[in-house]
Structures are given as structure tokens and as C-alpha cells.
C-alpha positions, 0 to 999 in steps of 0.5 A: 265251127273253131273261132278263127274259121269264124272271125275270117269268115266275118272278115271277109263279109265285112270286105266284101261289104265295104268292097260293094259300097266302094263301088257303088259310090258311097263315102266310107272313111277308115281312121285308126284313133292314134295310129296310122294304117299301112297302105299297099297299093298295087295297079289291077291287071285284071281290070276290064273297064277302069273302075277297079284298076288300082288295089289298095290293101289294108291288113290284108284286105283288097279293096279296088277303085278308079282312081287313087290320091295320095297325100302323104309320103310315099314309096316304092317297094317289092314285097313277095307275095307269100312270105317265103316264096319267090313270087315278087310284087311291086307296090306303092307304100305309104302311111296313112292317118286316113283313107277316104273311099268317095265316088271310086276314088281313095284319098290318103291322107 
């Protein structure tokens, strides 16, 4: 295996394991020591029962929750999904020090 597939394949296992805490309830903060994260936020049309109805994307990744508190400035923006395609989406932008996942609820602060 070449060392990129690897380091995506590790990437998407640690999604998918903060994913899976998230749902369970479990309290997971995401803190850069002296920098702020850029925070997308996106509403889930494909949610069946409210409990993955917003995505929050970090870096690429999506996490889904319930419910989303932001406490921090915030805007709108439309971003194309692919850089060069046409496809455009809509999102909630914001910097953030922190993201607190507790409970299915994110808290950005």
C-alpha cells in the first residue's frame, strides 16, 4: 500500500470512530492549540429520524448530530461541491476555537 492510500484509510477509521461516539452520546472536543477550525455546516436531507439531521465538516470530514449551538460569528456561504464543477451548496460558516460533541448536540465556540 503507498503511504497516502494509507494515511486516507487511517483518516476515514478515525471518522468513522468519532462518528459512531458522537452518536452514542459521548462528550469528544476538537480544540486546535492556537489556531481556529473552520466550520461548515450543512442541513442532511437524507436524515430519516432527527438525529443526523445537521453535517458539520471539519477538514473534509462529516460528522452528523441532532442539534447544533453555535456561539460564535457566523455566515452564509455557497461553496461548489467539487472544486471546478458546477454543483453548488449551501452553508453555514463560522470559525471556531472549539467544537464540543455531547449528547448529539455540537456546541461551537
Amino acid at each position: 500500500m503507498n503511504q497516502e492510500f494509507e494515511k486516507q484509510h487511517q483518516q476515514q477509521n478515525s471518522t468513522a470512530t468519532l462518528q459512531k461516539f458522537i452518536t452514542e452520546g459521548r462528550e469528544i472536543l476538537i480544540k486546535k492549540p492556537e489556531e481556529k477550525t473552520s466550520v461548515y455546516i450543512r442541513y442532511n436531507n437524507e436524515d430519516a429520524d432527527g438525529s443526523r439531521k445537521w453535517r458539520i465538516i471539519l477538514n473534509g470530514n462529516e460528522f452528523f448530530v441532532g442539534e447544533i449551538l453555535i456561539g460564535v460569528v457566523s455566515r452564509t456561504t455557497s461553496l461548489p461541491i467539487i472544486e471546478g464543477t458546477t454543483e453548488i451548496k449551501h452553508h453555514i460558516c463560522c470559525l471556531a476555537n472549539e467544537i464540543l460533541f455531547k449528547d448529539n448536540v455540537a456546541k461551537i465556540s
